[in-house]
N, CA, C and O atoms as a GROMACS GRO file, in nm:
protein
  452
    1UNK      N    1  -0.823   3.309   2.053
    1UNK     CA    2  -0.731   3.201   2.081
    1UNK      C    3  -0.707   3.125   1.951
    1UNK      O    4  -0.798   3.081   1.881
    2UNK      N    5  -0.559   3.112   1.920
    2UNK     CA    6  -0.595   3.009   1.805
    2UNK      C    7  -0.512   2.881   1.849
    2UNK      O    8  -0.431   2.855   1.938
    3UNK      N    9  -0.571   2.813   1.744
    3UNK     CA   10  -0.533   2.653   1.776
    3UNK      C   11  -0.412   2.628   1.741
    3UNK      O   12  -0.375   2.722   1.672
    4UNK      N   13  -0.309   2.530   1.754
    4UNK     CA   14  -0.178   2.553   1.646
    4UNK      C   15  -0.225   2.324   1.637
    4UNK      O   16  -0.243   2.235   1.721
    5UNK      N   17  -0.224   2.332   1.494
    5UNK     CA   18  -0.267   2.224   1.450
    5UNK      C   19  -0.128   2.130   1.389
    5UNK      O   20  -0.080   2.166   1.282
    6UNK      N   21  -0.078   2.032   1.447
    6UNK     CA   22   0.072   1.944   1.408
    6UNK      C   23  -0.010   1.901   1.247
    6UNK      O   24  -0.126   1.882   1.208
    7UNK      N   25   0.131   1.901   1.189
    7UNK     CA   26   0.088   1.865   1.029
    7UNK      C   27   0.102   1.714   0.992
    7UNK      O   28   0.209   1.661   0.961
    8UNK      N   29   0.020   1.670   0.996
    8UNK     CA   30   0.030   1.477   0.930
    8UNK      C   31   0.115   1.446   0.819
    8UNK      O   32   0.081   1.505   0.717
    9UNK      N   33   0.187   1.391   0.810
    9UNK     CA   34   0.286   1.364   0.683
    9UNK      C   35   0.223   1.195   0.685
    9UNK      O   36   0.193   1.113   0.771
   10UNK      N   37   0.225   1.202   0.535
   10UNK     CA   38   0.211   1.055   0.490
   10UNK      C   39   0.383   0.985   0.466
   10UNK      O   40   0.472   1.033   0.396
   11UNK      N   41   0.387   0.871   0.544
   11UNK     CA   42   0.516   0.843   0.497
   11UNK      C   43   0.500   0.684   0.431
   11UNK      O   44   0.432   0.608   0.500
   12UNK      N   45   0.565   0.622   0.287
   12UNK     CA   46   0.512   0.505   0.266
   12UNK      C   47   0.637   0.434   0.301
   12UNK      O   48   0.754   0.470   0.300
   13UNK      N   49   0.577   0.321   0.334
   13UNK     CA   50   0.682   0.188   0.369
   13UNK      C   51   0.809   0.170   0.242
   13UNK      O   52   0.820   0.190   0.121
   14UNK      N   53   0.879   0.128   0.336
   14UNK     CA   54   1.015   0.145   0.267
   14UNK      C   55   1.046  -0.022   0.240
   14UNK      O   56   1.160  -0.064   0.220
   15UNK      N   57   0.943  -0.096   0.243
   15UNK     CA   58   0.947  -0.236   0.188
   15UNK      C   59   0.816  -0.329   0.165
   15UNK      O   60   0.733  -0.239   0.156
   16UNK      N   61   0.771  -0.402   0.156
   16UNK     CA   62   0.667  -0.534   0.142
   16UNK      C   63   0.624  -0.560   0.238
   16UNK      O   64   0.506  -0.566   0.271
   17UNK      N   65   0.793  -0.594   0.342
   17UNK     CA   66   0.791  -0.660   0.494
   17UNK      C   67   0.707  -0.582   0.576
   17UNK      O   68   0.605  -0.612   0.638
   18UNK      N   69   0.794  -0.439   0.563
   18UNK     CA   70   0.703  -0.287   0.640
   18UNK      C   71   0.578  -0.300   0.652
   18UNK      O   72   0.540  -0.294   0.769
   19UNK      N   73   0.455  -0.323   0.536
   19UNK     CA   74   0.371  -0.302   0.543
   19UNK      C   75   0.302  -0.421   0.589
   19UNK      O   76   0.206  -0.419   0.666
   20UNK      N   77   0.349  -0.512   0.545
   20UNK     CA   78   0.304  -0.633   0.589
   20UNK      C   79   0.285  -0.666   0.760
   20UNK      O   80   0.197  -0.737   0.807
   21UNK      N   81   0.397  -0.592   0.839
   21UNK     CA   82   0.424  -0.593   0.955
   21UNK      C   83   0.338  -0.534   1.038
   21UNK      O   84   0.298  -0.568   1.149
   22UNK      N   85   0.303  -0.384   0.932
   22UNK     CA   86   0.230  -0.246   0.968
   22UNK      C   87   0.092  -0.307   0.990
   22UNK      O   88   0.014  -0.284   1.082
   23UNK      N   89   0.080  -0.388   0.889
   23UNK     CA   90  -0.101  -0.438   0.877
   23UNK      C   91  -0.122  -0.489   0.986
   23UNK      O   92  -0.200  -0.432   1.064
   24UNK      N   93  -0.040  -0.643   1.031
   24UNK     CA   94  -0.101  -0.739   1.114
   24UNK      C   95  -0.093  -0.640   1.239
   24UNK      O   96  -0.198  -0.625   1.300
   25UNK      N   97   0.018  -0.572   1.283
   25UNK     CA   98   0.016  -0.506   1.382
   25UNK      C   99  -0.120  -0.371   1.428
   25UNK      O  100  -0.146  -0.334   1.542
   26UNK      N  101  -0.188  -0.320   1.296
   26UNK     CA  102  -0.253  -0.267   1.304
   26UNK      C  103  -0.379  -0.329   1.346
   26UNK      O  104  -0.441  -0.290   1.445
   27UNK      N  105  -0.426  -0.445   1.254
   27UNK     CA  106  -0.585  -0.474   1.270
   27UNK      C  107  -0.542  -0.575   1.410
   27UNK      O  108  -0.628  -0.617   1.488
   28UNK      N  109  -0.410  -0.601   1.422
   28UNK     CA  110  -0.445  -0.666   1.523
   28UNK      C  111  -0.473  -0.543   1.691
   28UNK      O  112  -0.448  -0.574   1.807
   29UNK      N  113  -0.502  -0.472   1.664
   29UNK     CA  114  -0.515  -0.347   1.762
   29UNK      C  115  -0.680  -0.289   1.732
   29UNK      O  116  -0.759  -0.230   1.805
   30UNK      N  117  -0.692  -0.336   1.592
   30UNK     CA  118  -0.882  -0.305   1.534
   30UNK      C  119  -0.863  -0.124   1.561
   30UNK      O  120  -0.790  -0.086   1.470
   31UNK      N  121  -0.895  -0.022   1.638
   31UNK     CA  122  -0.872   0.055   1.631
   31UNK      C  123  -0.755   0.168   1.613
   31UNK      O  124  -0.753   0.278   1.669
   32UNK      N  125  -0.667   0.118   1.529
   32UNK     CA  126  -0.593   0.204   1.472
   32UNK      C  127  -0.550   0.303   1.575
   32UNK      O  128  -0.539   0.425   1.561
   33UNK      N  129  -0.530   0.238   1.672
   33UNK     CA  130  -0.442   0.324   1.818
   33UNK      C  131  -0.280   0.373   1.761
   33UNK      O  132  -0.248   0.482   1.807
   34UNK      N  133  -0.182   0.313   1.676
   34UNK     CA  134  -0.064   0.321   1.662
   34UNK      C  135  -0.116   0.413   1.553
   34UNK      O  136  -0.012   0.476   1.533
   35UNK      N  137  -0.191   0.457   1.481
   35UNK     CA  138  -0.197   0.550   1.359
   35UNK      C  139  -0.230   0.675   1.396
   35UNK      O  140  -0.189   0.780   1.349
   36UNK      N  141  -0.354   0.647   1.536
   36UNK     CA  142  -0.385   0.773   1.560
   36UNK      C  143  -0.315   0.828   1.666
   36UNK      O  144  -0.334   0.949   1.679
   37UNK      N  145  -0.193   0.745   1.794
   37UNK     CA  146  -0.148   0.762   1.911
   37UNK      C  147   0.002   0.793   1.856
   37UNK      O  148   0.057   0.903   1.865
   38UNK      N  149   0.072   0.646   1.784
   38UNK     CA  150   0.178   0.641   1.818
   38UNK      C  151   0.230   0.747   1.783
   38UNK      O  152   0.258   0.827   1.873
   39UNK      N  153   0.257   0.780   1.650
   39UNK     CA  154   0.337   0.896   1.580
   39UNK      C  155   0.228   0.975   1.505
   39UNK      O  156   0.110   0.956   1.477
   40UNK      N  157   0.353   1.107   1.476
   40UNK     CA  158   0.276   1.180   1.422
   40UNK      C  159   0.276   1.155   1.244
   40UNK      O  160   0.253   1.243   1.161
   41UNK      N  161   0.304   1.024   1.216
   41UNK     CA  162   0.320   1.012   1.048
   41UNK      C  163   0.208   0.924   1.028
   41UNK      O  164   0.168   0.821   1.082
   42UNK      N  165   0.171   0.994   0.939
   42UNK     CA  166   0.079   0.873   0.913
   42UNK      C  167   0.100   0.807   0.737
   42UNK      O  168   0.137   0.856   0.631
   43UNK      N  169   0.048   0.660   0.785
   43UNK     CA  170   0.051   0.585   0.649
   43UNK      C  171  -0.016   0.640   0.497
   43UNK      O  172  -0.115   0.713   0.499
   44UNK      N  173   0.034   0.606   0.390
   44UNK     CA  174  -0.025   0.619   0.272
   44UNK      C  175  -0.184   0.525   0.234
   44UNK      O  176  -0.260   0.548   0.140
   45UNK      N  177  -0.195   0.444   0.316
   45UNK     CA  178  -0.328   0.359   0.320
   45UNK      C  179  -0.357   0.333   0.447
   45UNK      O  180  -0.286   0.336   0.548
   46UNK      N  181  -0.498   0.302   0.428
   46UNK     CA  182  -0.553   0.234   0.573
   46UNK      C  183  -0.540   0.101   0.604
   46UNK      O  184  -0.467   0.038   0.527
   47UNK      N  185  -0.576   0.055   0.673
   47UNK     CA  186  -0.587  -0.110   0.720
   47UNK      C  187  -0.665  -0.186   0.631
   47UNK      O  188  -0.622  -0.294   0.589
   48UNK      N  189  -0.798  -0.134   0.591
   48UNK     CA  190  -0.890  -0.156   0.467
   48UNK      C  191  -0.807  -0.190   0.365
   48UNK      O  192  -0.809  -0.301   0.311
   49UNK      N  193  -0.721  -0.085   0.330
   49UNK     CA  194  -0.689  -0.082   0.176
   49UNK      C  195  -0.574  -0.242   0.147
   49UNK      O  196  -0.565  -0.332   0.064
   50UNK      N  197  -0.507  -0.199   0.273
   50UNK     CA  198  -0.410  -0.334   0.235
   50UNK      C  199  -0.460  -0.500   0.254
   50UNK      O  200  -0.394  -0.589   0.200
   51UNK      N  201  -0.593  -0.534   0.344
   51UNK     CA  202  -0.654  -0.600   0.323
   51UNK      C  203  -0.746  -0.652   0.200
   51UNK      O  204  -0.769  -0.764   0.156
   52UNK      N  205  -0.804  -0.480   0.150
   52UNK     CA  206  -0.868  -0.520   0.013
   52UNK      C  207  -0.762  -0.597  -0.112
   52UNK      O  208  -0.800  -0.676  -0.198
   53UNK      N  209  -0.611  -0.540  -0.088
   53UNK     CA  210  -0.547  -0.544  -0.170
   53UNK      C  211  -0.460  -0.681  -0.173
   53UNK      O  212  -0.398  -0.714  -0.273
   54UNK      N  213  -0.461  -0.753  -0.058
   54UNK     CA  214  -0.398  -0.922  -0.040
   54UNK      C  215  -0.563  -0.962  -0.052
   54UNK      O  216  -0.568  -1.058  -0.129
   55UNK      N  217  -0.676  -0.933  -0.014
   55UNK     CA  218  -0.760  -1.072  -0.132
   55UNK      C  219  -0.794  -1.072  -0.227
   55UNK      O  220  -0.839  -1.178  -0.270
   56UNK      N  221  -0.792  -0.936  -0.325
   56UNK     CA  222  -0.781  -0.896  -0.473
   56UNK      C  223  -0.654  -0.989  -0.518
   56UNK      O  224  -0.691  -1.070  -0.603
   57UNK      N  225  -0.496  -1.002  -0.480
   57UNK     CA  226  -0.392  -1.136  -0.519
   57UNK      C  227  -0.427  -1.226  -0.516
   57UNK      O  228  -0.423  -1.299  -0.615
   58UNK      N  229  -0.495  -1.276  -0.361
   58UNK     CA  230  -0.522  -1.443  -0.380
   58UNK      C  231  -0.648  -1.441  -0.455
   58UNK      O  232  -0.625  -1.519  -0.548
   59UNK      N  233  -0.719  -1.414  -0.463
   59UNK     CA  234  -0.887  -1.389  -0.571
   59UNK      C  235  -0.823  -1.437  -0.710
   59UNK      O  236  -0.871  -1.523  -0.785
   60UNK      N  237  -0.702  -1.362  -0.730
   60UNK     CA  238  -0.648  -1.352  -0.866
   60UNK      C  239  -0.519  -1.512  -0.895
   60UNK      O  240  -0.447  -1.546  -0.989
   61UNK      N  241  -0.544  -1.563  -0.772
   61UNK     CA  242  -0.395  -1.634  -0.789
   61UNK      C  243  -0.309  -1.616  -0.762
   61UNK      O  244  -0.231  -1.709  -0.784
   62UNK      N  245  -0.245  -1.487  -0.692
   62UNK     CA  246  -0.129  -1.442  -0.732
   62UNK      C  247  -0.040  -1.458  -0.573
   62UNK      O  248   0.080  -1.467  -0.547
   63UNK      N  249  -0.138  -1.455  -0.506
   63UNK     CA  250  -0.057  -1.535  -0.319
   63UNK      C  251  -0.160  -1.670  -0.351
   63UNK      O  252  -0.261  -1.672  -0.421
   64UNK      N  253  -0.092  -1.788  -0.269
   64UNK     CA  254  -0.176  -1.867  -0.256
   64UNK      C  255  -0.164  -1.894  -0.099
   64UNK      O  256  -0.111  -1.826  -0.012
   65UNK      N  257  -0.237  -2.025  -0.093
   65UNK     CA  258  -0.320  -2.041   0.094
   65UNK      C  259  -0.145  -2.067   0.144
   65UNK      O  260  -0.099  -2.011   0.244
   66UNK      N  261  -0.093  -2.126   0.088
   66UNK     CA  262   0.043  -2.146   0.174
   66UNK      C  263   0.117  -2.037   0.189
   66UNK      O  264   0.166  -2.052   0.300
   67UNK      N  265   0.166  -1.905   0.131
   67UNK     CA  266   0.196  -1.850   0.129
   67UNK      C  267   0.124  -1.769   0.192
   67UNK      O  268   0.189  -1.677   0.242
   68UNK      N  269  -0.017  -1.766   0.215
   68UNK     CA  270  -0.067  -1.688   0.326
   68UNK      C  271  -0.063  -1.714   0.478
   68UNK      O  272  -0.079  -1.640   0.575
   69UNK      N  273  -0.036  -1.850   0.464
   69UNK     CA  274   0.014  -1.904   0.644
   69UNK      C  275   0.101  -1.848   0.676
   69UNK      O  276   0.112  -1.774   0.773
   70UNK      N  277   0.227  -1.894   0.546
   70UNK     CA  278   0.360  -1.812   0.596
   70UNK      C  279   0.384  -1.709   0.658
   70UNK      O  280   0.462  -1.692   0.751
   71UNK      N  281   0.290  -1.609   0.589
   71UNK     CA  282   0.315  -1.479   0.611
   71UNK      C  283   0.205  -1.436   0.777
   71UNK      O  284   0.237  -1.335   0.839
   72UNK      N  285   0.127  -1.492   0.812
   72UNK     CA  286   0.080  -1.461   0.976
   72UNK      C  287   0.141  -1.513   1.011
   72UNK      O  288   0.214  -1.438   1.076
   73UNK      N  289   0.204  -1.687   1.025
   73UNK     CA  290   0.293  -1.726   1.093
   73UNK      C  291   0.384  -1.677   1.115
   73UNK      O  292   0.433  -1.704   1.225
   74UNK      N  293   0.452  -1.588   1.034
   74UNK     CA  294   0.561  -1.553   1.072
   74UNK      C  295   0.544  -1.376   1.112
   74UNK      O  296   0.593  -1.317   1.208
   75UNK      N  297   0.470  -1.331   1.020
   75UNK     CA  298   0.394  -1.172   1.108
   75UNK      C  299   0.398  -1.214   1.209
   75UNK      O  300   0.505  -1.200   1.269
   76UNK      N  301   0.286  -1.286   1.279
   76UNK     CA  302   0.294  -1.293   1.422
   76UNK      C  303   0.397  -1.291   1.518
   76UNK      O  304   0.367  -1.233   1.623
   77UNK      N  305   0.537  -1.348   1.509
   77UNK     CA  306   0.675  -1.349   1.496
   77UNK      C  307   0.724  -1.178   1.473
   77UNK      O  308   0.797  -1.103   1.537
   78UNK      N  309   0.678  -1.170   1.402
   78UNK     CA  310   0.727  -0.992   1.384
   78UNK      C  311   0.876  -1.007   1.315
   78UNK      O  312   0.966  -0.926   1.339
   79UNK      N  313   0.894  -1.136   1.212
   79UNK     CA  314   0.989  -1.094   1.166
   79UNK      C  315   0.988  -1.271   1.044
   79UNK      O  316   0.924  -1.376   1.041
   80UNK      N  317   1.112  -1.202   0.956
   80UNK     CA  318   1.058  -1.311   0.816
   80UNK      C  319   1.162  -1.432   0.866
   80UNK      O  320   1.258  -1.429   0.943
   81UNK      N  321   1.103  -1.536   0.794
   81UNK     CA  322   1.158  -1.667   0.804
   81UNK      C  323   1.314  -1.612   0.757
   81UNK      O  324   1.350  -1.497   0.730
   82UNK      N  325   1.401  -1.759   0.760
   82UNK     CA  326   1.544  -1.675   0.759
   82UNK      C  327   1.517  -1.821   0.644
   82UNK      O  328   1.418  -1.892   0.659
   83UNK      N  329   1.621  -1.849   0.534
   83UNK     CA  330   1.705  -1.906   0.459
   83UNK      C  331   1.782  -2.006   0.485
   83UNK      O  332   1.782  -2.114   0.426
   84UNK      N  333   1.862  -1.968   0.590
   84UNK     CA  334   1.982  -2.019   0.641
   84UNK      C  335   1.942  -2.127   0.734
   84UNK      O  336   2.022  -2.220   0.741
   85UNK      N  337   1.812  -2.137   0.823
   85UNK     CA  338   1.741  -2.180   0.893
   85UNK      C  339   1.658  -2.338   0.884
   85UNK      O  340   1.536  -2.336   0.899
   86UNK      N  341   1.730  -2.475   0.859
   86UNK     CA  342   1.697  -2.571   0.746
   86UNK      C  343   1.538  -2.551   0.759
   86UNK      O  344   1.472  -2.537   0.656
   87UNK      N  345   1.488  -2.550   0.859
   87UNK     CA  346   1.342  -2.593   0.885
   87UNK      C  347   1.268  -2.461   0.845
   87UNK      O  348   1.146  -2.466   0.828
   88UNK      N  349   1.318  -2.372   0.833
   88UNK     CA  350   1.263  -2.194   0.781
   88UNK      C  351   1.282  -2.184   0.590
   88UNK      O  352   1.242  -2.090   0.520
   89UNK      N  353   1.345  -2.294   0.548
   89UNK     CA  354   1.415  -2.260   0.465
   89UNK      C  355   1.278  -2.257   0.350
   89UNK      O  356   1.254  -2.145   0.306
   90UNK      N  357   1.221  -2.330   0.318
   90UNK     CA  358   1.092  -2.363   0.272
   90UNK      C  359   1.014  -2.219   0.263
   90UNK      O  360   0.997  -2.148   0.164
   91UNK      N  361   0.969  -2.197   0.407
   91UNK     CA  362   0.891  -2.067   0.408
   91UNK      C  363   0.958  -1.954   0.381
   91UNK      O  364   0.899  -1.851   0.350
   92UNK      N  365   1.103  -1.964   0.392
   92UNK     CA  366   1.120  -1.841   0.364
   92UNK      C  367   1.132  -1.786   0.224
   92UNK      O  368   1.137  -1.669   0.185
   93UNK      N  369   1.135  -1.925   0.144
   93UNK     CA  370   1.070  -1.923  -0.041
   93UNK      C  371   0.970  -1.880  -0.066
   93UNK      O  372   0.960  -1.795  -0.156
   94UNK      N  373   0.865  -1.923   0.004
   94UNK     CA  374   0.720  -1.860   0.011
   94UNK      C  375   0.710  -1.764   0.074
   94UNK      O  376   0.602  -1.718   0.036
   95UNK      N  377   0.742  -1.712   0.134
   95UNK     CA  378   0.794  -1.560   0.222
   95UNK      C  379   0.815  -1.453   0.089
   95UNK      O  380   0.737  -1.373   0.040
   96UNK      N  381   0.939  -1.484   0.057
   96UNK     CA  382   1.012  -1.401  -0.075
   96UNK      C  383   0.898  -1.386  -0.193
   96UNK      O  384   0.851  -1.280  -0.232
   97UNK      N  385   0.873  -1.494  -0.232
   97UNK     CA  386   0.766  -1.442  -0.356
   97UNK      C  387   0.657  -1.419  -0.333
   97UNK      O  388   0.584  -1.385  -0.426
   98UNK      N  389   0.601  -1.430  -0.190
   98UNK     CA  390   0.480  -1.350  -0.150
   98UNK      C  391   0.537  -1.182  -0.130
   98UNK      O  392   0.459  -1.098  -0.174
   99UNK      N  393   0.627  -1.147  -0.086
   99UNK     CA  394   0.693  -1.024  -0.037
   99UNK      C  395   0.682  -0.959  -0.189
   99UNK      O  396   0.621  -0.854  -0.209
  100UNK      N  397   0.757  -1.041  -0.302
  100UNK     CA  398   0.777  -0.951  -0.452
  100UNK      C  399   0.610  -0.964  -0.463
  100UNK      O  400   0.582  -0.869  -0.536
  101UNK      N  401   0.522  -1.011  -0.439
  101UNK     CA  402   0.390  -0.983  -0.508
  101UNK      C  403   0.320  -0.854  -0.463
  101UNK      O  404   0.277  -0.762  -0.533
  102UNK      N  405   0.321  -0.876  -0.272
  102UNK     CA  406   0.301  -0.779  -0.250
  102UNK      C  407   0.356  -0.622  -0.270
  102UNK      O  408   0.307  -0.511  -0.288
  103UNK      N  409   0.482  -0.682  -0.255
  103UNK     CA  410   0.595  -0.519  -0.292
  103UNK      C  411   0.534  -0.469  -0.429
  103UNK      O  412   0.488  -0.355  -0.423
  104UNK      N  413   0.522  -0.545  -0.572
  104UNK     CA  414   0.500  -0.492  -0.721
  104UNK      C  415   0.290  -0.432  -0.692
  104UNK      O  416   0.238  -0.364  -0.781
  105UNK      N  417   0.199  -0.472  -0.558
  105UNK     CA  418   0.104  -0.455  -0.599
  105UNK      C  419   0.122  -0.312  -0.526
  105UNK      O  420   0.087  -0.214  -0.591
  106UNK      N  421   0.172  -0.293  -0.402
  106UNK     CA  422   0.192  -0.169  -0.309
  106UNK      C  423   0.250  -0.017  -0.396
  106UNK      O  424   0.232   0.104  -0.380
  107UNK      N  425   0.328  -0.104  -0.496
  107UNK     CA  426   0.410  -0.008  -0.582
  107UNK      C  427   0.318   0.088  -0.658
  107UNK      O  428   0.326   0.211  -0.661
  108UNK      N  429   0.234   0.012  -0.718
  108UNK     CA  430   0.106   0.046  -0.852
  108UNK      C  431   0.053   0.131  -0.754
  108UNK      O  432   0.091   0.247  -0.771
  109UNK      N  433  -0.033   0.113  -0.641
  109UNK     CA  434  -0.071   0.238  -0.539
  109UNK      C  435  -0.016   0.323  -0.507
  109UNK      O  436  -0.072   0.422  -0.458
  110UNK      N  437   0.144   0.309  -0.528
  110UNK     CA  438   0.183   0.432  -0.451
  110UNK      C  439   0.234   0.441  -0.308
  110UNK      O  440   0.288   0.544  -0.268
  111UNK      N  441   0.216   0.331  -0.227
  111UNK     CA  442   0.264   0.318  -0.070
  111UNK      C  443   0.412   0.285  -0.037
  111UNK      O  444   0.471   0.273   0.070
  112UNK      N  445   0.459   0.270  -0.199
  112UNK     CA  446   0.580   0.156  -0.137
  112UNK      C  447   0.693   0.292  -0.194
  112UNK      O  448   0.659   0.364  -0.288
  113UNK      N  449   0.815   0.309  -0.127
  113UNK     CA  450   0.899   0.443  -0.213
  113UNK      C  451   1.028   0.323  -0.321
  113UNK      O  452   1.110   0.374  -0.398
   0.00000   0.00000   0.00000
């Protein structure tokens, strides 16, 4: 009998937001049900890696605590502050240059295309 085994493709996020989205949605599940259930693609990193890799920035300076609210506050939301939005408008400054920090650190790894 042989087995016929589906082939895993790594596919990397096609933005900052992506992964950012990918994360909270992941650990907020703790077992990696959408990595191992949902599809058959799987990510270029684990849940680990992108966690190690936002407190290696703030460690360094490079997100700070406000810009880390922003970004669960509005993860949680499942989507980024808007601009246009007077009362969003703020976070969504801190949104953006948390997004370019993360996007330029994702890049150096390799996750981001």
């Amino acid at each position: 009998m042989t087995q016929t085994m589906t082939a895993v493709t790594s596919e990397k996020f096609q933005s900052a937001e992506q992964m950012w989205f990918w994360f909270l949605y992941s650990k907020s599940i703790r077992n990696n049900f959408a990595r191992m259930h949902g599809t058959p693609t799987r990510r270029p990193c684990e849940v680990l890696d992108v966690e190690t890799m936002i407190t290696k920035l703030y460690l360094a300076g490079k997100l700070t605590d406000e810009q880390l609210t922003v970004m669960k506050q509005f993860g949680d939301k499942r989507r980024a502050p808007h601009q246009h939005i007077w009362n969003e408008n703020r976070a969504a400054n801190l949104w953006n240059r948390a997004m370019d920090v993360l996007y330029d650190a994702a890049k150096k790894h390799g996750w981001i295309d």
